[in-house]
N, CA and C atoms as a LAMMPS dump frame, in Angstrom:
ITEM: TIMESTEP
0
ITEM: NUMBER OF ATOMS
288
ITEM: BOX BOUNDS ff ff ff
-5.0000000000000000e+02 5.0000000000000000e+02
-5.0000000000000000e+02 5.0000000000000000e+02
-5.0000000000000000e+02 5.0000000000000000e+02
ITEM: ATOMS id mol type element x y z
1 1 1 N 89.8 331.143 48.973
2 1 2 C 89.173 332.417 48.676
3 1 3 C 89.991 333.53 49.32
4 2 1 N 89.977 334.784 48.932
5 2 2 C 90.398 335.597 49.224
6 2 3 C 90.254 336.761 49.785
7 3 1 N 90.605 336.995 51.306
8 3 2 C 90.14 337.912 52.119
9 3 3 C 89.676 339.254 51.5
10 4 1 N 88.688 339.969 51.88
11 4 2 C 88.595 341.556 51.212
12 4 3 C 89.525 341.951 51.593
13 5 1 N 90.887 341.942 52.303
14 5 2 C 91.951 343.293 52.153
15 5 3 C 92.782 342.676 51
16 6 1 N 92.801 341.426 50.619
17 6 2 C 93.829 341.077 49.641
18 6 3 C 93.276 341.814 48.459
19 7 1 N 91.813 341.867 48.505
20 7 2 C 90.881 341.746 47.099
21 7 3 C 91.482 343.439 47.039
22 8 1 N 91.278 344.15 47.914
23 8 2 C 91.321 345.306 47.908
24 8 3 C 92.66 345.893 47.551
25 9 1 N 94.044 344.778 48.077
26 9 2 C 95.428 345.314 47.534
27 9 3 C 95.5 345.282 46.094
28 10 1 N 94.489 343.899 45.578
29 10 2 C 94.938 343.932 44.711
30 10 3 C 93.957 345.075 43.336
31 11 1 N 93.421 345.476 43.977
32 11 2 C 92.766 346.664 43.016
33 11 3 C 93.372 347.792 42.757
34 12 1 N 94.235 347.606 43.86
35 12 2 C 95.284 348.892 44.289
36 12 3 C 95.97 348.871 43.127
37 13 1 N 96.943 347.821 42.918
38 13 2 C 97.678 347.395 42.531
39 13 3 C 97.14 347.47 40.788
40 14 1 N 96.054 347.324 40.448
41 14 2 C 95.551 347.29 39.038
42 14 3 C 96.368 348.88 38.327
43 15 1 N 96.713 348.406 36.893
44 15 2 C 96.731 349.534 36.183
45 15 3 C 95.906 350.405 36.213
46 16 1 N 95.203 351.67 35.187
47 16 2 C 94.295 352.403 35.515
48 16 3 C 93.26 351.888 34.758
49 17 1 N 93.937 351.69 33.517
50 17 2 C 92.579 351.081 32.436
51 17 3 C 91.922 349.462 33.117
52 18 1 N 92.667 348.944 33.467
53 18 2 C 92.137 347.874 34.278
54 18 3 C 91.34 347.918 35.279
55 19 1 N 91.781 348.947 35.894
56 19 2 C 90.669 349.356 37.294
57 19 3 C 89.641 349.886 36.749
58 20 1 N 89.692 351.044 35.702
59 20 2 C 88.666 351.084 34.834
60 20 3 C 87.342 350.31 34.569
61 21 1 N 87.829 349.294 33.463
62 21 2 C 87.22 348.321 33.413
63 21 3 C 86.413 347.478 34.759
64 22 1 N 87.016 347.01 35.863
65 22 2 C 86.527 346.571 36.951
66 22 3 C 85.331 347.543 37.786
67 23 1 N 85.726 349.043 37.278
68 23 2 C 84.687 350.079 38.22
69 23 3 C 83.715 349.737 37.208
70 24 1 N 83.565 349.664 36.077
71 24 2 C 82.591 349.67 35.347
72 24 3 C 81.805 348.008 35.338
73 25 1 N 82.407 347.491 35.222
74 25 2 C 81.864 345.881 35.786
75 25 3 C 80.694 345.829 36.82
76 26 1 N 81.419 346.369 38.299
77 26 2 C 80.789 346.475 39.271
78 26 3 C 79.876 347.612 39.223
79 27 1 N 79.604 348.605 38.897
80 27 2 C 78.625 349.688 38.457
81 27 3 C 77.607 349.101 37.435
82 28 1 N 77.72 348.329 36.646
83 28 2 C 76.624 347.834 35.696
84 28 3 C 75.958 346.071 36.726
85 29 1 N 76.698 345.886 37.415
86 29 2 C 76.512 344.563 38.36
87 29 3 C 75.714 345.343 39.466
88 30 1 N 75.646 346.227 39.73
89 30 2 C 74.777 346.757 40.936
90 30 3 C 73.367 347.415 40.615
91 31 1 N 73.744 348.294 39.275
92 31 2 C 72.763 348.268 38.549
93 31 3 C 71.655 347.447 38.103
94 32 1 N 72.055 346.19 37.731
95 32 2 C 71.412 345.394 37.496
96 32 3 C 70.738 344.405 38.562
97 33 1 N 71.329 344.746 39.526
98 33 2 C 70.86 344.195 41.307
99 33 3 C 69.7 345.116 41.797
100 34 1 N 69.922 345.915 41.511
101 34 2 C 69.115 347.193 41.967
102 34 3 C 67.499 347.801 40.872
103 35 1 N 68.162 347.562 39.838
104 35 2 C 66.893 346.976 38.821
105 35 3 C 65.961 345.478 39.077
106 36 1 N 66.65 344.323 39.589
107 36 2 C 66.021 343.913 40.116
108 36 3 C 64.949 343.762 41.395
109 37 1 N 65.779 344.471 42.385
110 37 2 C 64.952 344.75 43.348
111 37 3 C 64.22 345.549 43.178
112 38 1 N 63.627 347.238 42.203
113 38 2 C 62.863 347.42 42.279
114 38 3 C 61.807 347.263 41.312
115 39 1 N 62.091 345.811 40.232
116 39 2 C 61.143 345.316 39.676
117 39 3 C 60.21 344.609 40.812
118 40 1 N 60.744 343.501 41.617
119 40 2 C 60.374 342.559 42.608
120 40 3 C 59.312 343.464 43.58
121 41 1 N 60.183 344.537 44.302
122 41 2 C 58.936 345.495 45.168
123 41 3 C 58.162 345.841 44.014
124 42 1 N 58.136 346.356 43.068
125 42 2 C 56.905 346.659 42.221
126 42 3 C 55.387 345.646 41.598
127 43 1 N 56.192 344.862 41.702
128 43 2 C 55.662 343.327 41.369
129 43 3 C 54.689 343.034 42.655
130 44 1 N 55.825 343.319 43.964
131 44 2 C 54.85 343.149 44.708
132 44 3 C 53.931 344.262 45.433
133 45 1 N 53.869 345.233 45.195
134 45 2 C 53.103 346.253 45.821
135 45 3 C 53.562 347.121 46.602
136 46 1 N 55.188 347.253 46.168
137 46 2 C 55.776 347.971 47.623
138 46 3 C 55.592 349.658 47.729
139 47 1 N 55.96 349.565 46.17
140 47 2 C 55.953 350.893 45.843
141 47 3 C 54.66 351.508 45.131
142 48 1 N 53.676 351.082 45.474
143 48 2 C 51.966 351.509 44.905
144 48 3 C 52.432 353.27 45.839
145 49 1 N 53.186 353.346 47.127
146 49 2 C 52.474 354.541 47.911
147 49 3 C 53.009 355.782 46.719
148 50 1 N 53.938 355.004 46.079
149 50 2 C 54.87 355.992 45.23
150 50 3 C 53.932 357.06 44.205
151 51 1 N 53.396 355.595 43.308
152 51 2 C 52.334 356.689 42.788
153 51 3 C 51.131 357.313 43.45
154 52 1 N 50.909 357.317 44.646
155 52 2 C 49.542 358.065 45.13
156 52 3 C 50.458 358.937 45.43
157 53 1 N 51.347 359.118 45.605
158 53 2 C 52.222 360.558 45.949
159 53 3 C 52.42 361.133 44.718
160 54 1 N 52.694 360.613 43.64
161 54 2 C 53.324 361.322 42.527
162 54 3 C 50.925 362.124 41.556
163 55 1 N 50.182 361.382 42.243
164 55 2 C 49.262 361.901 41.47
165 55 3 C 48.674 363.489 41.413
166 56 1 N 48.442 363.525 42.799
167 56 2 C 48.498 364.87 42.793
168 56 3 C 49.923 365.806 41.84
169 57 1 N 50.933 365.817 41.795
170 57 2 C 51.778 366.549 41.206
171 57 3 C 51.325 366.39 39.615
172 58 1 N 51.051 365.369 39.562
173 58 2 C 51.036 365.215 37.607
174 58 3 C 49.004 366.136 37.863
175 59 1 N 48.821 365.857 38.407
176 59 2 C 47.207 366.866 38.52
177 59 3 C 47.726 368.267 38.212
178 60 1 N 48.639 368.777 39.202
179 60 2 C 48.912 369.957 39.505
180 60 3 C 49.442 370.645 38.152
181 61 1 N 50.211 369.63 37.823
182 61 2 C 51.208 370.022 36.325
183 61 3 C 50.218 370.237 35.221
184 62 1 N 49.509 369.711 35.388
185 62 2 C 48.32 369.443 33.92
186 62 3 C 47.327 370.484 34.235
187 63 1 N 47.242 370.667 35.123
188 63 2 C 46.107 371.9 35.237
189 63 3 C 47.086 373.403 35.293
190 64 1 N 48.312 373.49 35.424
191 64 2 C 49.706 374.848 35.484
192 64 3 C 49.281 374.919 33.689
193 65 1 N 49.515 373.697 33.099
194 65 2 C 49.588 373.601 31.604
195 65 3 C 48.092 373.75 30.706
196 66 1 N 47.301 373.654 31.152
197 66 2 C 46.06 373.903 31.02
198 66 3 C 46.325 375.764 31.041
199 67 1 N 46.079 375.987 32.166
200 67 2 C 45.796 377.661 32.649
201 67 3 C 46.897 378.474 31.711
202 68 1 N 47.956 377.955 31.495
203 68 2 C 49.22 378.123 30.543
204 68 3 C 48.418 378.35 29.268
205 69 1 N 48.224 377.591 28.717
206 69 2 C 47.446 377.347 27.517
207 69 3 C 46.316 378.616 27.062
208 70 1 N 45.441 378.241 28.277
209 70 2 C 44.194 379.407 28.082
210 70 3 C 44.736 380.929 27.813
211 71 1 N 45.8 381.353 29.027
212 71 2 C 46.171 382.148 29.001
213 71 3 C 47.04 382.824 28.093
214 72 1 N 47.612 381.439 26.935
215 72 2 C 48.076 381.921 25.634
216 72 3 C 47.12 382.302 24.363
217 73 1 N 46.14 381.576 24.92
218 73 2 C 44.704 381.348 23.887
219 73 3 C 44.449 383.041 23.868
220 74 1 N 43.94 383.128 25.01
221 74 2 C 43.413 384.682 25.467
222 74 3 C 44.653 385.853 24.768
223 75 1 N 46.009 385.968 24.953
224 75 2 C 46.93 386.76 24.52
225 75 3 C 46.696 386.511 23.165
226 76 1 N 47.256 385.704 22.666
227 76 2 C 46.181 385.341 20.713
228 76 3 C 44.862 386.061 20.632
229 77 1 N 44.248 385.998 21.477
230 77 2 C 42.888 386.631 21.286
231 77 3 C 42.843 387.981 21.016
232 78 1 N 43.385 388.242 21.864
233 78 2 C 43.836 389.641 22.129
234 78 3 C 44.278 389.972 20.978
235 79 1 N 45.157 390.111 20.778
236 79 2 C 45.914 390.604 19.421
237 79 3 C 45.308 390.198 18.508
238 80 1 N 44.524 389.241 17.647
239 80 2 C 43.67 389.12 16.807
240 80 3 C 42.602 390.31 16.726
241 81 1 N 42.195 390.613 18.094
242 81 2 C 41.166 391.64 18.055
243 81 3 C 41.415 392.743 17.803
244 82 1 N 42.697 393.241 18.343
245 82 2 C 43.403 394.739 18.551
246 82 3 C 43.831 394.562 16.943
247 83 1 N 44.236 393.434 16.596
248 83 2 C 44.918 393.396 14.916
249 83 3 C 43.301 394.171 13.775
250 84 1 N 42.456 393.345 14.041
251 84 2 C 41.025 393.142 13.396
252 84 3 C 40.042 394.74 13.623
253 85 1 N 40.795 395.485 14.57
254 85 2 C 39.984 396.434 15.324
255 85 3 C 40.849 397.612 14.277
256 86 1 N 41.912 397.838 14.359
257 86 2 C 42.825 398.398 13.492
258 86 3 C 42.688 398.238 11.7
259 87 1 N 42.676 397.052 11.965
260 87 2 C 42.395 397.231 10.294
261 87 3 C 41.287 397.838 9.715
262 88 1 N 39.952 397.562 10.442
263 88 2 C 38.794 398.34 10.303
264 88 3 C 39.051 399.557 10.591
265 89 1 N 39.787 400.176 11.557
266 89 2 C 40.488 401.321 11.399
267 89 3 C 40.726 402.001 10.52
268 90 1 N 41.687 401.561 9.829
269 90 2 C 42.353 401.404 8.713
270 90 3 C 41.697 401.914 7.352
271 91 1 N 40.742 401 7.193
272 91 2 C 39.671 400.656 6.315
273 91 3 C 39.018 401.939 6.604
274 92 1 N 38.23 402.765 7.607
275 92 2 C 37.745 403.35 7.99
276 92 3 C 38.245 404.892 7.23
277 93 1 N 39.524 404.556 7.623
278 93 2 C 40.115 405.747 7.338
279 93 3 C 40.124 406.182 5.332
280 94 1 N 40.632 405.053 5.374
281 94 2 C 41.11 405.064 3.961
282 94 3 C 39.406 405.556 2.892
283 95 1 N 37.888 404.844 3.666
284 95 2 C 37.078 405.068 2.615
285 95 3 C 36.742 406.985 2.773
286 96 1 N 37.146 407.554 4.221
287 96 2 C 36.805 408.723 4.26
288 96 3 C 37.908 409.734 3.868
């Protein structure tokens, strides 16, 4: 087997597209290490604190988007009325 400084000359030593290839090897190999481990903690309960932290924020967001909403409802409102108030205006004018 071969010591890590050999492993390491010889990466040196790789063309570029070759080293290429090898960064990408090891980037999808760690990935997939790392997808495992946080299937396994999930599986086992590691990361439950994750979502009691994340609930409040998705609360917070949904009620920003809520008040968002109303407050577009109400601007629609508005202008429906001022539109509706005018035309009777309008109307007003035109029968006198």
């Amino acid at each position: 087997m071969q010591t890590v400084e050999q492993i390491q000359s010889n990466i040196e030593a790789l063309p570029r597209a070759e080293y290429a290839r090898l960064f990408h090897w090891l980037y999808e190999r760690e990935a997939k290490e790392w997808n495992k481990e946080i299937e396994n903690d999930a599986s086992a309960g590691r990361l439950d604190f994750l979502m009691e932290e994340a609930k409040p924020n998705t609360a917070q967001r949904n009620l920003y988007e809520a008040y968002r909403n109303m407050a577009e409802d109400r601007v629609r409102e508005a202008e429906a009325l001022e539109w509706a108030e005018n035309t009777c205006e309008d109307l007003g004018h035109e029968e006198g």
